[in-house]
Backbone as a chain_set.jsonl record, in Angstrom:
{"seq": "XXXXXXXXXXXXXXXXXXXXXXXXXXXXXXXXXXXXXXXXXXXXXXXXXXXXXXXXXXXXXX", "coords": {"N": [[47.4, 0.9, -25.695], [45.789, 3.228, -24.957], [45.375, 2.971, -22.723], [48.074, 3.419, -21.408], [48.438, 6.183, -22.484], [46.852, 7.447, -21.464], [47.515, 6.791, -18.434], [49.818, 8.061, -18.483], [49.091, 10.897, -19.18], [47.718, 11.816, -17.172], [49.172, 11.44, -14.756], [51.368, 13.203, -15.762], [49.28, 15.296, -15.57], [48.636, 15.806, -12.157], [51.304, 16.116, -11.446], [51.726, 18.825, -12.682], [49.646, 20.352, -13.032], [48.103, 20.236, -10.302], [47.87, 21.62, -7.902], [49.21, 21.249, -4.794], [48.132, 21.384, -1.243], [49.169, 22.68, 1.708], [51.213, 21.088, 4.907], [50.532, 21.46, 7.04], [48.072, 23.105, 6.868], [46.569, 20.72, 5.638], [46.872, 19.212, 8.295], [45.097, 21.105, 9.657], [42.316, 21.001, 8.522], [41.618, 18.728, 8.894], [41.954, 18.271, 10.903], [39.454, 19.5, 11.862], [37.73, 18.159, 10.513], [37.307, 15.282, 11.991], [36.426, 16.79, 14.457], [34.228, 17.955, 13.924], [33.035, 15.494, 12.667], [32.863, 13.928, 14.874], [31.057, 14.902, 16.523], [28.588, 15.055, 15.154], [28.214, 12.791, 14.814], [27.806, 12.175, 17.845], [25.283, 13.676, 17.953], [23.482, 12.45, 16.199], [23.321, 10.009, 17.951], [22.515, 10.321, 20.52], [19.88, 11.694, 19.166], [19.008, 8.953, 18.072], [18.72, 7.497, 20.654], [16.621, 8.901, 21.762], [14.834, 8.374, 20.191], [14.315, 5.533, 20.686], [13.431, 5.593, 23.434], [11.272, 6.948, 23.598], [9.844, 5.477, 21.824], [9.855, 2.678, 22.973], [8.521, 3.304, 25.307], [5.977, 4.014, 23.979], [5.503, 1.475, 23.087], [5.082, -0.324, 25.046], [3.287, 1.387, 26.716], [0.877, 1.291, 25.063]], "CA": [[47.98, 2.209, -25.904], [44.772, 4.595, -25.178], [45.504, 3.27, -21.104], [49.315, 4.164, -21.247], [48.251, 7.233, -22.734], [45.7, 8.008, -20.036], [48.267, 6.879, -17.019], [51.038, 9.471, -18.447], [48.413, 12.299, -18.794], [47.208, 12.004, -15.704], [50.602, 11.624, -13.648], [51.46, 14.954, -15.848], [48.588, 16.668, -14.774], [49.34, 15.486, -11.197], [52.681, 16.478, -11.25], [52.863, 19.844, -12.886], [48.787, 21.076, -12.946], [47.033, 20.651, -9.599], [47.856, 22.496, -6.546], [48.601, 20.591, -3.167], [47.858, 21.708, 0.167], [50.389, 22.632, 2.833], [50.8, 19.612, 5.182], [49.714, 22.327, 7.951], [46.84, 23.084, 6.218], [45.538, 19.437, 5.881], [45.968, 18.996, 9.909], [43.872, 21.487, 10.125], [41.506, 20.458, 7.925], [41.785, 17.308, 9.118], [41.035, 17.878, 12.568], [38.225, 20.158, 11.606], [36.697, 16.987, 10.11], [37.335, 14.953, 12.923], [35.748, 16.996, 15.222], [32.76, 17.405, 12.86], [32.656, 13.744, 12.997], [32.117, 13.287, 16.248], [29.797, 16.323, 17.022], [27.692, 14.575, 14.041], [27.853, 11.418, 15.678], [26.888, 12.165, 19.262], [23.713, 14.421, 17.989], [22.784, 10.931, 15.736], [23.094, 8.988, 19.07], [21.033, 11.256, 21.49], [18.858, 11.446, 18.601], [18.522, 7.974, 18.386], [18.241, 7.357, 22.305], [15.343, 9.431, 22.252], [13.454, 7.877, 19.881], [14.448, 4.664, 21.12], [12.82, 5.579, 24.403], [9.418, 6.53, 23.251], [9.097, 3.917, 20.863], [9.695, 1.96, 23.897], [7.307, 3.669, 26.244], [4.684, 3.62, 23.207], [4.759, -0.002, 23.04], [4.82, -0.723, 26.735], [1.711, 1.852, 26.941], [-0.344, 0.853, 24.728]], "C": [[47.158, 3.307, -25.24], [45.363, 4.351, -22.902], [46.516, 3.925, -20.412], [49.308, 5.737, -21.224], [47.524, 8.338, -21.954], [46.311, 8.338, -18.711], [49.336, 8.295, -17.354], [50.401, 10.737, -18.583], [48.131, 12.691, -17.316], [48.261, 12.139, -14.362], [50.996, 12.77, -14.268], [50.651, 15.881, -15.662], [48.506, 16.793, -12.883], [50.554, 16.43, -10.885], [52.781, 17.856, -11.722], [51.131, 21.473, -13.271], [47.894, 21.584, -11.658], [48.445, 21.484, -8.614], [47.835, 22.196, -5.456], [48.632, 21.421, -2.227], [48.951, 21.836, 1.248], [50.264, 21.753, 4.029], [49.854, 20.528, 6.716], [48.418, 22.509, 7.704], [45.977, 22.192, 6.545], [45.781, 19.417, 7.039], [45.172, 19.795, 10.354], [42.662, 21.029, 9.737], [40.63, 18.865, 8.397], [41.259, 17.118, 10.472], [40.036, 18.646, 12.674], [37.154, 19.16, 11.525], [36.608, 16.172, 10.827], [35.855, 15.035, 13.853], [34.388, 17.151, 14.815], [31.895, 16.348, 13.236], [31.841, 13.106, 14.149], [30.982, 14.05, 17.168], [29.009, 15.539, 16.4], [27.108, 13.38, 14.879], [27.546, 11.202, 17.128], [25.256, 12.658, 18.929], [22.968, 13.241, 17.323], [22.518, 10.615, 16.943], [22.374, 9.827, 19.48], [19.38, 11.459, 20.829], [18.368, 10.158, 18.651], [18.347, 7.183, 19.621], [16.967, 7.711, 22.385], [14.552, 8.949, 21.529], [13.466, 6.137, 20.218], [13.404, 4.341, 22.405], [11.43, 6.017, 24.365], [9.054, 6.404, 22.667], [9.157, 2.663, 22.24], [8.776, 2.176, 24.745], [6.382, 3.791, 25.714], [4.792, 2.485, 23.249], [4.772, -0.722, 24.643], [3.681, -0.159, 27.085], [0.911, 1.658, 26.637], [-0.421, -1.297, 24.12]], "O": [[47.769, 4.333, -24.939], [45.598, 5.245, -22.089], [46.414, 4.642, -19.417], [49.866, 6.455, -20.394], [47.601, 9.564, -21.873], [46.104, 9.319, -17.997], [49.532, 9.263, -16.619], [51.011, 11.723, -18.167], [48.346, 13.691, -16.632], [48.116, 12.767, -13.313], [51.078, 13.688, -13.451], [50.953, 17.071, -15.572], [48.314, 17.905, -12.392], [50.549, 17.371, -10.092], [53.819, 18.405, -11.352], [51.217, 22.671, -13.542], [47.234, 22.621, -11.599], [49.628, 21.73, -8.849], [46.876, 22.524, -4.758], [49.328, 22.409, -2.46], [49.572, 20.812, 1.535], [49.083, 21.564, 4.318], [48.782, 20.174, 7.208], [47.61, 21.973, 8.463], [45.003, 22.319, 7.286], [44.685, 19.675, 7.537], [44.476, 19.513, 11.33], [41.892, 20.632, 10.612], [39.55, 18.297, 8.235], [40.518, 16.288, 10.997], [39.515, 18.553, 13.786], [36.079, 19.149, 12.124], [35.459, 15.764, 10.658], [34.888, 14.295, 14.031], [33.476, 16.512, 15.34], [30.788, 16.208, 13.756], [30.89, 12.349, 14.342], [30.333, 13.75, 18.17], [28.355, 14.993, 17.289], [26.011, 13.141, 15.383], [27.077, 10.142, 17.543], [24.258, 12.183, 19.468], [21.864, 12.965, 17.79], [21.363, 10.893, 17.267], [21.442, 10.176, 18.755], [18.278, 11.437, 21.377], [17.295, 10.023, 19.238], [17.752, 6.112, 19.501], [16.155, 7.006, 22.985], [13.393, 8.931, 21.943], [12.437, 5.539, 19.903], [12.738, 3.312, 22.521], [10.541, 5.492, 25.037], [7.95, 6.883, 22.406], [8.296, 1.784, 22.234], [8.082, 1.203, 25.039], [5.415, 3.771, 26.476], [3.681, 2.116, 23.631], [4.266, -1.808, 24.927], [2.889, -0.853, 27.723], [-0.082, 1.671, 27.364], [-1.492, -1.807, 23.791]]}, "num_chains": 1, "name": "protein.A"}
């Protein structure tokens, strides 16, 4: 009973409390985060290139 009771609260607060998003909205949003993403993830890589390369040229030097 207490789970029934849980699923029908929750599909009525769903349904008639939150507040969705206009679908416009989320593609923006959406490709905001995206591009984020991949800004994030090139400055990781370059970051990790570079220390790749002199951790490599420290152990080749010494």
């Amino acid at each position: 009973m207490k789970v029934l009771n849980f699923l029908k609260g929750s599909y009525e607060e769903l349904m008639t409390k939150v507040s969705w998003s206009k679908y416009s909205e989320l593609q923006g949003n959406s490709f905001l985060v995206i591009v984020a993403s991949i800004i994030f993830a090139i400055v990781i890589g370059i970051i990790d290139l570079g220390f790749d390369r002199i951790l490599n040229w420290f152990y080749q030097t010494f």
